[in-house]
C-alpha positions as CSV (number, residue, x, y, z in Angstrom):
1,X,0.0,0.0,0.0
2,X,1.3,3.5,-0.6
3,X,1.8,5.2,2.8
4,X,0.0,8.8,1.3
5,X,-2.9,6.2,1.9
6,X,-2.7,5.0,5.2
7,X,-5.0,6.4,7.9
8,X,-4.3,7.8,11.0
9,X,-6.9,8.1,13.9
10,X,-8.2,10.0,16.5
11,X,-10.3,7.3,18.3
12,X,-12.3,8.5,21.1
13,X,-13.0,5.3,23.4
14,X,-15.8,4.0,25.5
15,X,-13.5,2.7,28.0
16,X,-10.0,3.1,30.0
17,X,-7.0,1.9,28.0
18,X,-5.7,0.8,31.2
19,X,-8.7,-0.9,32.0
20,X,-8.0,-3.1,28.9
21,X,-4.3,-3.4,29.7
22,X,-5.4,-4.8,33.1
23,X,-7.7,-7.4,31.1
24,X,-10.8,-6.0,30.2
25,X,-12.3,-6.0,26.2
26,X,-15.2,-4.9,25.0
27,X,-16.3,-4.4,21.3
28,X,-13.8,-0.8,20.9
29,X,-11.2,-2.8,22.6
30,X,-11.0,-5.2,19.7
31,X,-11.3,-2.8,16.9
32,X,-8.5,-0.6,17.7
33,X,-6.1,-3.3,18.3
34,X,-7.0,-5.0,15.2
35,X,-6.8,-1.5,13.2
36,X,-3.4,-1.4,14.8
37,X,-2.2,-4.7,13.3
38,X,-3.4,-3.6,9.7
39,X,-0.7,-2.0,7.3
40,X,-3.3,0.7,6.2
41,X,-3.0,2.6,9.9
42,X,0.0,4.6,10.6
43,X,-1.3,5.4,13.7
44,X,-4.1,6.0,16.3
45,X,-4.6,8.3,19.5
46,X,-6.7,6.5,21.9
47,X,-8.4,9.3,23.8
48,X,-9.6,7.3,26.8
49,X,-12.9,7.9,27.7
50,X,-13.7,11.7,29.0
51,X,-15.0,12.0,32.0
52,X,-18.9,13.5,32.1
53,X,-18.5,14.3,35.4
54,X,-17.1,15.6,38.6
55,X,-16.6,11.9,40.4
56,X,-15.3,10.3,36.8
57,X,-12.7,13.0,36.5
58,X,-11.3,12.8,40.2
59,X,-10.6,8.7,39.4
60,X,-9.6,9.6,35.8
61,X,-6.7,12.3,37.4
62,X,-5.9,10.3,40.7
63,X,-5.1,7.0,38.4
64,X,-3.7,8.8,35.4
65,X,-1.7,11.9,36.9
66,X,-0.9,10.9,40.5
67,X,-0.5,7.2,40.2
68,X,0.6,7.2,36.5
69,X,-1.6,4.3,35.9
70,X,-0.6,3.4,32.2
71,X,2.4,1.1,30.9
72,X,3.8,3.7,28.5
73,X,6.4,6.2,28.2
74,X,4.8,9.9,27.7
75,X,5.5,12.0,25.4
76,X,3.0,14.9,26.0
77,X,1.8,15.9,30.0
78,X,0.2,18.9,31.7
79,X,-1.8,19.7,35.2
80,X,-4.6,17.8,33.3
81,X,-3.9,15.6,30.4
82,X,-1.4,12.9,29.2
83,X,-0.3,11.5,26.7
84,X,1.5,8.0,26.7
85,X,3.0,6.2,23.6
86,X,2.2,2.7,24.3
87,X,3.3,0.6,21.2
88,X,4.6,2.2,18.2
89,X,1.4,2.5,16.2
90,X,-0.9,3.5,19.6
91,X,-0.6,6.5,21.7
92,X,-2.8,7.3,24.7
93,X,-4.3,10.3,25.9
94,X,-6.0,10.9,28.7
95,X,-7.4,14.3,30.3
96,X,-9.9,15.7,32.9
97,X,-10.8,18.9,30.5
98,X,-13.9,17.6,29.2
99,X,-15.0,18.4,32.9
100,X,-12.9,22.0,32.9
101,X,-12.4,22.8,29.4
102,X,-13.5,21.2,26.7
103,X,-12.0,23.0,24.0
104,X,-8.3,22.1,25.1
105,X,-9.0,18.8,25.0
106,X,-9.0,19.3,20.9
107,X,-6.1,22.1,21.3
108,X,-4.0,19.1,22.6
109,X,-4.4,16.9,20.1
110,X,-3.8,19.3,17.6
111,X,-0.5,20.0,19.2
112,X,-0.4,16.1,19.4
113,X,-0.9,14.8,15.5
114,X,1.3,17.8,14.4
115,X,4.1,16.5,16.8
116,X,3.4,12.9,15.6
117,X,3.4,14.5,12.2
118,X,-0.1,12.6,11.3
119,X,-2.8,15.0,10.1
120,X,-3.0,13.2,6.8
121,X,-5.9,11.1,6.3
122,X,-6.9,12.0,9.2
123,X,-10.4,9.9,10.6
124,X,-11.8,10.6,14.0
125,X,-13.5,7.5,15.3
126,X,-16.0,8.3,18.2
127,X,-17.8,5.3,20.6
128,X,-18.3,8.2,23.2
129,X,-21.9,9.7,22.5
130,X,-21.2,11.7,25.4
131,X,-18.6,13.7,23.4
132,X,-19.1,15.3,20.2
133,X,-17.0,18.3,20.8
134,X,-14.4,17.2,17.7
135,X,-16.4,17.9,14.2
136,X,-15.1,20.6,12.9
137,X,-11.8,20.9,14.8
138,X,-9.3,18.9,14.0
139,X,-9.0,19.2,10.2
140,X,-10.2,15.5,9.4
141,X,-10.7,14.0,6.4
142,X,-13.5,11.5,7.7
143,X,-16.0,11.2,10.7
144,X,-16.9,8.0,11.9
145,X,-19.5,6.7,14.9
146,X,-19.3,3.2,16.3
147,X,-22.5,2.2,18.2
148,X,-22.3,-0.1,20.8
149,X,-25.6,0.1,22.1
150,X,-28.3,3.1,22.9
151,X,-27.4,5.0,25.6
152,X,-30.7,6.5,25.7
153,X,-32.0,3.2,27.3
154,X,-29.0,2.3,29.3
155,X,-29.8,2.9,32.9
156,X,-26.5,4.3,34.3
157,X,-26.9,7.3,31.8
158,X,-30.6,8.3,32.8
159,X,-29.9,11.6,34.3
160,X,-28.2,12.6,30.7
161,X,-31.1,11.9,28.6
162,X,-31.4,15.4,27.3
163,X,-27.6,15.5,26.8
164,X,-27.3,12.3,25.2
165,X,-30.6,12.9,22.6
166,X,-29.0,16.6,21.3
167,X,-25.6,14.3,20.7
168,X,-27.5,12.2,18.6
169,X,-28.5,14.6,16.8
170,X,-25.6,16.1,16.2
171,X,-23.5,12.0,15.5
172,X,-26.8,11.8,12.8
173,X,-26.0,14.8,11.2
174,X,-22.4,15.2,11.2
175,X,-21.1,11.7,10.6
176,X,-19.8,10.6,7.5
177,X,-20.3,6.7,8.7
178,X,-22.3,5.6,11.3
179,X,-21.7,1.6,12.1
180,X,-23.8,-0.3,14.0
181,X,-23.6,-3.6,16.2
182,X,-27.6,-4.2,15.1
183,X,-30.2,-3.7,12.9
184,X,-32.4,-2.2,16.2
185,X,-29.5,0.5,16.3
186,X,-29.7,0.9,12.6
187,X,-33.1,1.3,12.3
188,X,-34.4,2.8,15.9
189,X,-31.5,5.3,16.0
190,X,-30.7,6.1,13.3
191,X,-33.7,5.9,10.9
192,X,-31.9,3.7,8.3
193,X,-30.2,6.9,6.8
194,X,-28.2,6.3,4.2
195,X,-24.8,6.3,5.8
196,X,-25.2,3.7,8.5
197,X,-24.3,0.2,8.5
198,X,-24.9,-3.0,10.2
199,X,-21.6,-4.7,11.0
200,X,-22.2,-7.1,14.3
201,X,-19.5,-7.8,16.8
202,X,-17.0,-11.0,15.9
203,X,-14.5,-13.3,18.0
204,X,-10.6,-14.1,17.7
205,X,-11.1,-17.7,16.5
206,X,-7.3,-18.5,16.9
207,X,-7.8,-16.9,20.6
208,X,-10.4,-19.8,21.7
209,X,-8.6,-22.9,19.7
210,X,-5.2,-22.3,21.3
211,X,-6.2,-23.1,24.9
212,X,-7.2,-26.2,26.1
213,X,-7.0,-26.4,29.9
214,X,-9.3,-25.5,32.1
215,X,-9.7,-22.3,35.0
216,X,-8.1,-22.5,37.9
217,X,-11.2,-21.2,39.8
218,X,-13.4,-23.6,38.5
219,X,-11.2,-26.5,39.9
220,X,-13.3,-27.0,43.2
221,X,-16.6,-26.8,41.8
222,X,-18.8,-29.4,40.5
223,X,-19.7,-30.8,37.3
224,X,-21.8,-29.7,35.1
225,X,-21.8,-26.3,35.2
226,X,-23.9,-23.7,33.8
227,X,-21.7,-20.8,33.3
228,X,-22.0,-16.6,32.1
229,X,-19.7,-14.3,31.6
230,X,-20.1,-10.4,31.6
231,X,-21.0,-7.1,33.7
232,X,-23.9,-8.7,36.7
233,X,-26.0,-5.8,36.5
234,X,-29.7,-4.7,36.0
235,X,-30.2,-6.0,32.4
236,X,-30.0,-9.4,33.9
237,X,-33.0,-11.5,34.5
238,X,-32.7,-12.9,38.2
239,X,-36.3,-14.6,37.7
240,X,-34.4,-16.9,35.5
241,X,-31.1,-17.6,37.5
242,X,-33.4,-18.2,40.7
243,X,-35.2,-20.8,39.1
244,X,-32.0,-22.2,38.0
245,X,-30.5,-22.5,41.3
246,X,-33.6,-23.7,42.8
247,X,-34.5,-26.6,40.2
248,X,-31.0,-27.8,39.6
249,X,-29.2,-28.5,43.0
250,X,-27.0,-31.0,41.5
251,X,-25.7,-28.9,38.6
252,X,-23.7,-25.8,39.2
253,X,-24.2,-22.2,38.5
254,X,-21.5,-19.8,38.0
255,X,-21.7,-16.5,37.2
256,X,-18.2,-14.5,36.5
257,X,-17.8,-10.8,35.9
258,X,-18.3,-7.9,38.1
259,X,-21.0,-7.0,39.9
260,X,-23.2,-3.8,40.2
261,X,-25.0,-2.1,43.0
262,X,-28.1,-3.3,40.7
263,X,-28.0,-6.5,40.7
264,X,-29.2,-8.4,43.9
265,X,-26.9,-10.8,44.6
266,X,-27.7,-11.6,48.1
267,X,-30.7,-13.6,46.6
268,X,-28.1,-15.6,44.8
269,X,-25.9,-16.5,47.6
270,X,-28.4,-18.4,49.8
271,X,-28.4,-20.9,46.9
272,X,-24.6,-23.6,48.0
273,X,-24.5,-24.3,43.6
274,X,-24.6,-20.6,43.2
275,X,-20.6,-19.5,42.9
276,X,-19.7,-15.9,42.2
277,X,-16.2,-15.8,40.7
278,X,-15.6,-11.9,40.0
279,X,-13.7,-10.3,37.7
280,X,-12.2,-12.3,34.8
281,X,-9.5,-11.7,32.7
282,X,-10.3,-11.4,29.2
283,X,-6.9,-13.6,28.3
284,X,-8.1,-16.3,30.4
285,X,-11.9,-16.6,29.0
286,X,-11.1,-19.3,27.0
287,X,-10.0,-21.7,30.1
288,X,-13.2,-20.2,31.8
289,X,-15.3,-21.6,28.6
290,X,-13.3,-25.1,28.9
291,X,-15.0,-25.7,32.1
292,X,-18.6,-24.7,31.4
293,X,-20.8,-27.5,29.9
294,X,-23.4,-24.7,28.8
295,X,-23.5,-21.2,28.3
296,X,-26.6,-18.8,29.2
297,X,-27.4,-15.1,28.5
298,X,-30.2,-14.4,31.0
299,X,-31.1,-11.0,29.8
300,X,-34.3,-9.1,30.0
301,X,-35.9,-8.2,26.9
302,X,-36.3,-4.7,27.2
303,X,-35.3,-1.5,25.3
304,X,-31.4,-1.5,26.1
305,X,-31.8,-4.9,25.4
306,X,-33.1,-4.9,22.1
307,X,-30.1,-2.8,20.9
308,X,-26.8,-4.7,21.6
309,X,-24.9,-7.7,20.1
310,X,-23.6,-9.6,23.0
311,X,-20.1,-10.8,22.0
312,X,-20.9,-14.0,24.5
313,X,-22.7,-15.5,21.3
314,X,-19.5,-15.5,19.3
315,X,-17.3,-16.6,22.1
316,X,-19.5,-19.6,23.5
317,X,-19.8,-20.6,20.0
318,X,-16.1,-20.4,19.6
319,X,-15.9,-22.8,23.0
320,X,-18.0,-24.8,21.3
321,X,-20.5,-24.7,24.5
322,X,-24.3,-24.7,23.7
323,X,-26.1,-21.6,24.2
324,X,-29.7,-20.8,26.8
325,X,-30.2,-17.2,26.1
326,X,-33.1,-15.1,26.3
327,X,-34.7,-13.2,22.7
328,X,-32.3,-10.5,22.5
329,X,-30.8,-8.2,19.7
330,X,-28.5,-10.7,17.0
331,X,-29.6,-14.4,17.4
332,X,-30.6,-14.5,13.7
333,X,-27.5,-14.5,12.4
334,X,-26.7,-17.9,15.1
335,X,-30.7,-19.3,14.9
336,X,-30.0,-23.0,14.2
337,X,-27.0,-23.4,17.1
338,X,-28.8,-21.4,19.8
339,X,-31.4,-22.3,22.0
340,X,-34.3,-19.0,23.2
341,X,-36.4,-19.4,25.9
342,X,-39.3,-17.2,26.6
343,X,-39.8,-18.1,30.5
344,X,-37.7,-19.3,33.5
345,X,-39.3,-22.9,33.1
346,X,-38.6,-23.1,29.4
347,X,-35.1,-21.8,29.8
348,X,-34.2,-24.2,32.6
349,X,-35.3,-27.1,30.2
350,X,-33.0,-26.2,27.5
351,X,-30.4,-26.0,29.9
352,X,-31.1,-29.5,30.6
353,X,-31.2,-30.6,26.9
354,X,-28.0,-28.6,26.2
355,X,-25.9,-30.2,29.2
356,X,-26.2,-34.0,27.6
357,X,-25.8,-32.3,23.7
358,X,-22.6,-32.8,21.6
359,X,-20.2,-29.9,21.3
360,X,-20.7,-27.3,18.2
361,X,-18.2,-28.9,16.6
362,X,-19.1,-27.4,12.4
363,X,-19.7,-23.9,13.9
364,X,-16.0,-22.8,12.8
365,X,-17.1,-22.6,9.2
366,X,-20.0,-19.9,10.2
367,X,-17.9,-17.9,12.5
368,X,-15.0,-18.0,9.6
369,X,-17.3,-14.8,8.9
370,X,-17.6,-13.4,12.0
371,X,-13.9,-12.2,13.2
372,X,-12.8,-9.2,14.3
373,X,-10.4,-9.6,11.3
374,X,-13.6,-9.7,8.4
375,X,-15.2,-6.7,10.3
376,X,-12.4,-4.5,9.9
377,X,-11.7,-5.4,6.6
378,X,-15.9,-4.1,6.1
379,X,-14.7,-1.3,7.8
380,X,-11.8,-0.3,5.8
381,X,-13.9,-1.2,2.2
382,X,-16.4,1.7,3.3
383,X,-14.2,4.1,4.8
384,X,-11.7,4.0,1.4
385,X,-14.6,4.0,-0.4
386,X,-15.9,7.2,0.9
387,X,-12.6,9.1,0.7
388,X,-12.3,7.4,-2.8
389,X,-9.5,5.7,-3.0
């Protein structure tokens, strides 16, 4: 490729870089570090996620300016911003102004791609709905939105309603691409206008076949087990993981990931085949799956609901484990390996059925076109398309 056609970003994140570095991935996490293996991007300023308000940015400046939190050497610091170069095609900033001053945060980076000599093909690639202070400012060639989910319907951003719907407005209007992880986002929030696309999450299929052994925390704990992965929060159906524990004292339930002030666990822990396992690793979910003998997504079918791709689909399916899940947002594409139950009672039967089932072992043909690799290379097609090259 000629290097006058290589892109450099501005990505403004959904998450903490270091909170990936410390093992955490979401769908953002896997896109920029798959961008950065690609030899069309020069390079990409992660601008870890802005804080929105006044308890965010006290964490956000006690981790990041007192404690120096990231693993990277920095090339650009102030009273409230850094910048951290952490592998020769990423750099990090981080900063508190989006609380004190919004327009240095865009000042800074300026000051930032000139010194990294980068403002060609410049794109800047927003998951942050919370932030739309960069149209306009920073002389790029290309805007691009990446929807995870509605934050209009997600509970811990209720008091930013009015906030978050004029940002909308503004993504709708100003973006040159809009992606989405459903066709609910595509079509709810965006009207189907002519720039947004569909592209679902995907999995690191080498990731889930190179492991074989099995967690170490799931060492004690009996056979079979009916596992989940991901945040423990209000979007989870408890109806359903009660009636687990209750029906199936011989099996075992575990339920990894962190857990919220919203979701009652208490209820959980007077069940002995209920074990909580906390915070997982995101290089070690594949020993995690080795040990489950089913998978389940318990959600509630509700708004927020409706609007997400849970990456747990691709990974179970990578595992090999059989899936319980409730009717949520991207099960068509997986219909004929995926069992959905509409009740407690009905979901603790196909949990049954799935425990004596064979493992998926022909699903690696379907999710040959599902990797994080195919979805960037859908991503690259459209954005090279629209600054036609």
């Amino acid at each position: 490729m000629n290097k006058s056609q290589q892109l450099n970003i501005v990505m403004f994140n959904m998450s903490k870089y270091t909170d990936w570095q410390k093992g955490i991935a979401n769908r953002n996490y896997h896109i920029l570090h798959n961008l950065a293996k690609r030899d069309e991007i020069n390079k990409i300023i992660a601008v870890d996620f802005l804080p929105f308000n006044w308890t965010r940015a006290i964490k956000t400046y006690l981790k990041d300016q007192i404690i120096d939190d990231a693993k990277g050497s920095i090339i650009y610091g102030d009273l409230t911003s850094r910048c951290w170069q952490v592998s020769s095609k990423i750099l990090v900033y981080s900063s508190i102004d989006s609380i004190l001053n919004k327009s240095k945060i865009t000042q800074e980076l300026k000051r930032i791609i000139k010194k990294e000599k980068i403002s060609d093909n410049l794109t800047a690639w927003n998951y942050n709905p919370l932030y739309v202070n960069y149209f306009n400012q920073l002389n790029q060639a290309l805007n691009i939105f990446d929807t995870v989910d509605n934050w209009l319907t997600h509970s811990s951003y209720k008091k930013y309603q009015t906030k978050l719907e004029k940002n909308y407005r503004i993504i709708k209007q100003k973006s040159d691409l809009i992606f989405t992880v459903s066709q609910n986002l595509k079509q709810q929030l965006f009207n189907n206008q002519p720039n947004t696309y569909w592209l679902p999450n995907g999995v690191d299929l080498n990731f889930f076949q190179s492991i074989n052994e099995k967690h170490y925390l799931l060492e004690n704990i009996p056979k079979p087990i009916i596992g989940f992965l991901g945040i423990l929060q209000d979007r989870i159906d408890l109806d359903i993981l009660l009636y687990l524990a209750k029906n199936n004292p011989d099996k075992s339930i575990v339920l990894a990931g962190p857990v919220w002030p919203s979701f009652s666990k208490n209820k959980l822990q007077r069940f002995k085949n209920v074990y909580f396992l906390g915070p997982i690793n995101h290089w070690e979910i594949p020993q995690l799956y080795n040990g489950f003998d089913v998978g389940i997504i318990p959600y509630k079918t509700n708004d927020f609901v409706k609007s997400i791709d849970p990456m747990k689909f691709y990974e179970y399916l990578a595992a090999r484990l059989p899936i319980v899940t409730t009717n949520v947002s991207g099960i068509e594409k997986f219909a004929d390996y995926i069992n959905v139950a509409k009740t407690p009672e009905q979901f603790n039967d196909f949990v049954n059925q799935a425990i004596i089932a064979d493992k998926l072992n022909s699903i690696y043909e379907i999710l040959k076109n599902h990797t994080w690799q195919k979805r960037i290379e859908q991503m690259l097609n459209l954005i090279y398309n629209k600054l036609n090259y």
